[in-house]
PAZAPA-4460 file (N, C-alpha, C; in steps of 0.05 Angstrom, whole numbers, plus 32768, in hexadecimal, padded with zeros to 4 digits):
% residues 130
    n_x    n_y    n_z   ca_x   ca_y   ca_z    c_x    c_y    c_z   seq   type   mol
   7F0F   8074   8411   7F01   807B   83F8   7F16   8084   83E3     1      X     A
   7F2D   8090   83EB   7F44   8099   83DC   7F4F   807D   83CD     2      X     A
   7F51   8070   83E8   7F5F   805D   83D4   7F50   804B   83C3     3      X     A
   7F3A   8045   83C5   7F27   803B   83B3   7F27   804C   8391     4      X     A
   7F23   8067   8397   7F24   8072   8382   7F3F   806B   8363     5      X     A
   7F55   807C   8383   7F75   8073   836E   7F75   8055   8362     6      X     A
   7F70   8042   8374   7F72   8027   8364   7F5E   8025   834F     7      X     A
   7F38   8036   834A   7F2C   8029   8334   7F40   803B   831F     8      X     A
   7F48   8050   8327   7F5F   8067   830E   7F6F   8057   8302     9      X     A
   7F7E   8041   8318   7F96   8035   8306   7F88   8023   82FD    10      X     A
   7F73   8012   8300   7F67   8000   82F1   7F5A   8012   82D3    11      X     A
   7F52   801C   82DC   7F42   8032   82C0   7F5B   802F   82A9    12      X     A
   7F72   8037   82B7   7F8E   8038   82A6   7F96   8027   829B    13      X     A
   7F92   8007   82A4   7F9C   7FEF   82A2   7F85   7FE6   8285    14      X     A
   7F72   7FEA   828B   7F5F   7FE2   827F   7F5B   7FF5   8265    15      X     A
   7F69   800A   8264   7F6F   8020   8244   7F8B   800F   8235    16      X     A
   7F9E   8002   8244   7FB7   7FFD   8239   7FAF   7FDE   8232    17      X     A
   7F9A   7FCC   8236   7F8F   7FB1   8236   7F85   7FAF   8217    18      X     A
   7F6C   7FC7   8222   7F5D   7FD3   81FE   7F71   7FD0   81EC    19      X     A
   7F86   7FDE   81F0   7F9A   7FE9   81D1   7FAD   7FD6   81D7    20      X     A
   7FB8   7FC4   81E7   7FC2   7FAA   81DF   7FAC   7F92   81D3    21      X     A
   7F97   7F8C   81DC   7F85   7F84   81CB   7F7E   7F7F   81A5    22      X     A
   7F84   7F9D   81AB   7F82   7FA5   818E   7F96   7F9B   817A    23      X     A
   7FAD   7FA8   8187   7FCB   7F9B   8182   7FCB   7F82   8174    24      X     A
   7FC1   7F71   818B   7FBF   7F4F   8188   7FAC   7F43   817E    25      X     A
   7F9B   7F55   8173   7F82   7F51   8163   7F92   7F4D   8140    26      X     A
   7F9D   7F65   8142   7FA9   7F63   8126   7FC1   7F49   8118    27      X     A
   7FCD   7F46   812C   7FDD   7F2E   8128   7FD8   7F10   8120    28      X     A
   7FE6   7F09   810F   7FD6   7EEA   8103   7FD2   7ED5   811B    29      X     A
   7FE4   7ED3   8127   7FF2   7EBE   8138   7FE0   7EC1   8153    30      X     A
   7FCB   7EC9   8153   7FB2   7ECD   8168   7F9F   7EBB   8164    31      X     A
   7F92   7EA8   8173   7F83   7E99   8169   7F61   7E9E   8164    32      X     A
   7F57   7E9B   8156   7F35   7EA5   8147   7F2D   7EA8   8160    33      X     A
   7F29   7E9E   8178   7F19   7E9E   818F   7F20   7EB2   8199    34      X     A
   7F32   7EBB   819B   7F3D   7ED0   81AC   7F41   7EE6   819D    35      X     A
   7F3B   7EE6   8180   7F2E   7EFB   8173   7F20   7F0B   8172    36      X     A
   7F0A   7EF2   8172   7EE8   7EF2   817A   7EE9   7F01   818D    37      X     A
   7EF3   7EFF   81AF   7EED   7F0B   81C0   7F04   7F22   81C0    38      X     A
   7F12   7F29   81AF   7F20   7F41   81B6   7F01   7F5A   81A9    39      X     A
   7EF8   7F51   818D   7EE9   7F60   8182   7ED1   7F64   819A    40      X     A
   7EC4   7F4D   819E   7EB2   7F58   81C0   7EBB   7F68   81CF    41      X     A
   7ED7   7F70   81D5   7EE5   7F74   81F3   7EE6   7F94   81E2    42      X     A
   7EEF   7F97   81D3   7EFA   7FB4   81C3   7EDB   7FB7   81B5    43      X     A
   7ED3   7FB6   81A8   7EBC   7FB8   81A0   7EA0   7FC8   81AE    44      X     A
   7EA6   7FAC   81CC   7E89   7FBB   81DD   7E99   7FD6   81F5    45      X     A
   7EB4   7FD6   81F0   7EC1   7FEC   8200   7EB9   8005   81F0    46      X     A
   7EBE   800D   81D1   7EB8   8020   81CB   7EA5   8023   81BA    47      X     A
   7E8D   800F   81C1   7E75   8018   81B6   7E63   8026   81BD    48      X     A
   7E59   8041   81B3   7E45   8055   81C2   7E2B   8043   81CC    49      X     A
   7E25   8023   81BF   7E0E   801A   81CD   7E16   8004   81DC    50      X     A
   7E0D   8006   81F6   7E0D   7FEF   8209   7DF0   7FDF   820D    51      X     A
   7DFC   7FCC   8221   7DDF   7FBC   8223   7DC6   7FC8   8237    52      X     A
   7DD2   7FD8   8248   7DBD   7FE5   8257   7DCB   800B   8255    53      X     A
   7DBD   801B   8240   7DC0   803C   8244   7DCE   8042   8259    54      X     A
   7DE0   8051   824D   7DF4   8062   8268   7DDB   8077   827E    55      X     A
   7DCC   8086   8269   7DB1   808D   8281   7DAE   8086   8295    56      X     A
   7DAB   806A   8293   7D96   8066   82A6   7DA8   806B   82C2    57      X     A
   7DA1   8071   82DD   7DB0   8075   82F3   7DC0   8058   8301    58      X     A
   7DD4   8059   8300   7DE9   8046   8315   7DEA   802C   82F9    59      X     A
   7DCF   8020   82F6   7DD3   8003   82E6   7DE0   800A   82D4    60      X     A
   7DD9   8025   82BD   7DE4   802D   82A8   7E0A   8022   82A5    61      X     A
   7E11   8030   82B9   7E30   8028   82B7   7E3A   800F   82BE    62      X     A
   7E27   7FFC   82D0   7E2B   7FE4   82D1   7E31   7FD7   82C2    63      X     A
   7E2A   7FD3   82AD   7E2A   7FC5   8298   7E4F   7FC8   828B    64      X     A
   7E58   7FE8   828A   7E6F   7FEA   8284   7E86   7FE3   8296    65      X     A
   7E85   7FE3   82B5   7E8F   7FE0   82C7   7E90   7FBE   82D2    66      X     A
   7E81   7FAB   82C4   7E7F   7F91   82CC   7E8C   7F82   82A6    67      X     A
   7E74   7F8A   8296   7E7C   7F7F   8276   7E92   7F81   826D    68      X     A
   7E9E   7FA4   826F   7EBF   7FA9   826A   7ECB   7F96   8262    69      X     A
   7ED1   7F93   8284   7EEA   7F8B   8293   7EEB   7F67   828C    70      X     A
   7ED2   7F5F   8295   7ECE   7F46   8289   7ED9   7F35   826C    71      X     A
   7ECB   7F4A   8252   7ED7   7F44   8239   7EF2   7F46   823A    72      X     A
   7EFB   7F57   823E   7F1F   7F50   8248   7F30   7F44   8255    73      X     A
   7F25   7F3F   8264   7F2F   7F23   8274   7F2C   7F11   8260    74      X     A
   7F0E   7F07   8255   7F13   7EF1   8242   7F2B   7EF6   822F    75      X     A
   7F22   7F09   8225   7F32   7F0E   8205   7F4B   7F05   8212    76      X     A
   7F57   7F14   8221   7F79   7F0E   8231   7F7D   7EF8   8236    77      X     A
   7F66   7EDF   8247   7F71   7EC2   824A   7F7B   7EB3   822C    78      X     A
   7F61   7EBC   8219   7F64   7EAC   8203   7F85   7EBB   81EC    79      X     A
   7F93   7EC8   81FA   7FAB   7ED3   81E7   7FBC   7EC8   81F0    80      X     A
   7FCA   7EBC   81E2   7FF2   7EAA   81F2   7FFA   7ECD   81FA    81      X     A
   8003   7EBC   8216   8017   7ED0   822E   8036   7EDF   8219    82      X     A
   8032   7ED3   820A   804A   7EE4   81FE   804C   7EFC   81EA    83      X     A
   802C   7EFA   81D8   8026   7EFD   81C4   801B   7F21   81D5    84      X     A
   8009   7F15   81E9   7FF8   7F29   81FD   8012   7F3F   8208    85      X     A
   8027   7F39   821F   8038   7F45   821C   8049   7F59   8205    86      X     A
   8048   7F4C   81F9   8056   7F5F   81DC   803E   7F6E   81CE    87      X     A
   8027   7F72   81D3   8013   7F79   81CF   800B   7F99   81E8    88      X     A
   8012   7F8B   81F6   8017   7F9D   8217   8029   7FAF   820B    89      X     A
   8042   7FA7   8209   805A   7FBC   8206   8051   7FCD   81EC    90      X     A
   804D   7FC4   81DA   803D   7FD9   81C6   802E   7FEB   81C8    91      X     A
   8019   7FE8   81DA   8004   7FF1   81DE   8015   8009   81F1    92      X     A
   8017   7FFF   8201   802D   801C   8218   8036   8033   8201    93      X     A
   8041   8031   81EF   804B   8043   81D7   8030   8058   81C7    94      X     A
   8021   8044   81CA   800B   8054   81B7   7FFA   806E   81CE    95      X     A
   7FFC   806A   81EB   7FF8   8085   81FE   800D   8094   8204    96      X     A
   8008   80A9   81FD   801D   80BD   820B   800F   80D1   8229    97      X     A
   8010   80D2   823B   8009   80E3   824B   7FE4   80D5   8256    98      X     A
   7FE0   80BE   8249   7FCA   80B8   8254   7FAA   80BF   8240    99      X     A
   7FBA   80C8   8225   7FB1   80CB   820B   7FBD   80BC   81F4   100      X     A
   7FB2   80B2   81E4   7FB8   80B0   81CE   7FD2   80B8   81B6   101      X     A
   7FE0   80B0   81B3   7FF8   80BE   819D   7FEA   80B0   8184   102      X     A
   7FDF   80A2   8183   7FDA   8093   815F   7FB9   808F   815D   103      X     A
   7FAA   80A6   8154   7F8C   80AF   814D   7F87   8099   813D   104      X     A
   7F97   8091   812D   7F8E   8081   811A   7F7D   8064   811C   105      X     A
   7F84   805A   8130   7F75   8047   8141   7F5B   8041   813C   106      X     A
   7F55   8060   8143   7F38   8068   814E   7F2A   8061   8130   107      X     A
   7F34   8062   811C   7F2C   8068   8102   7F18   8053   8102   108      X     A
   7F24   8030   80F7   7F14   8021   80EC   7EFC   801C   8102   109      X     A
   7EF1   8023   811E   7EDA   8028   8130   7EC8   803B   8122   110      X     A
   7EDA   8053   8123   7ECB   8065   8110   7EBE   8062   8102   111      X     A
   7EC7   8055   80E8   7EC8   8050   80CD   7EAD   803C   80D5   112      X     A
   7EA8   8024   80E6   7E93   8014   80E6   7E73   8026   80F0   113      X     A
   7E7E   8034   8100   7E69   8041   810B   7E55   804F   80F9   114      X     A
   7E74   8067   80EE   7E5B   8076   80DB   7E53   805F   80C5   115      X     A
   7E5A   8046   80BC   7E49   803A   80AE   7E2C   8031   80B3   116      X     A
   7E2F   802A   80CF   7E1A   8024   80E2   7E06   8031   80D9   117      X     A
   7E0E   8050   80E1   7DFE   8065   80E4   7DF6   806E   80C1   118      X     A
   7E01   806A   80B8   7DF4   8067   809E   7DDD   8057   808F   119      X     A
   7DDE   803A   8099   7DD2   802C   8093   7DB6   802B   809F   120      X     A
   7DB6   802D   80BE   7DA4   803C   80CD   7D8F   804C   80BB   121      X     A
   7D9B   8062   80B6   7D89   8082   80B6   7D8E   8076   8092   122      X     A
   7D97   806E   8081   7D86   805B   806C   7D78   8052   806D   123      X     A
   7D70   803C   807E   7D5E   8029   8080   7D47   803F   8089   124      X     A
   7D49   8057   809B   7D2A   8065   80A6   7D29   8075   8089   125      X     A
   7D33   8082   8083   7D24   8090   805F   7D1E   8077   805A   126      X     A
   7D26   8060   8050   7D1B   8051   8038   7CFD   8043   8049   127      X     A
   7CFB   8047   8068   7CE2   8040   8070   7CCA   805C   8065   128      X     A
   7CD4   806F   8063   7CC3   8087   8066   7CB8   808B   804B   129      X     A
   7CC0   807B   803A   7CBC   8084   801C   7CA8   8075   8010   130      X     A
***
């Protein structure tokens, strides 16, 4: 059971440094539209507070994050040239220090969509109420 655990840990780890090379290689011209497309799925449904089935619910809840994840990244990663992905890797290693974050800024333009989200949302319920 130990060792089951330590290996999902280093996967957990593998799969934080994937995200932020992702991202990396999201920004870059020389990535092709397809593999765009699925980097925005892969990063997107990683840190979106809504999934397809509620974290609630018991056991299925996390299924969804524990099967979908891992999946969108794999795609996103086949569809990136091996070279582009690597130098994307090595970047990404820089932006954790200690297994945290060194550059918040990241986090920003997620942010930035969300609370629009959430604006538009709780707009749309006043302009129903009125």
């Amino acid at each position: 059971m130990k060792d089951i655990i330590s290996k999902l840990k280093l996967k957990a780890k593998e799969l934080k440094y994937d995200l932020s090379a992702l991202y990396l290689a999201y920004k870059r011209i020389d990535v092709p539209l397809s593999a765009k497309i699925a980097i925005i799925a892969a990063v997107g449904y990683a840190l979106s507070p809504i999934d397809l089935i509620p974290d609630f619910i018991p056991v299925i809840g996390y299924l969804d994050d524990l099967i979908l994840v891992p999946i969108l990244i794999t795609i996103a990663i086949k569809l990136i040239p091996k070279d582009i992905l690597e130098e994307s890797r090595e970047q990404a290693k820089d932006l954790w220090e200690d297994g945290k974050p060194k550059k918040w800024r990241y986090a920003i333009p997620i942010l930035i969509i969300w609370l629009l989200v959430i604006f538009i949302i709780i707009k749309n319920i006043f302009e129903l109420f009125r």
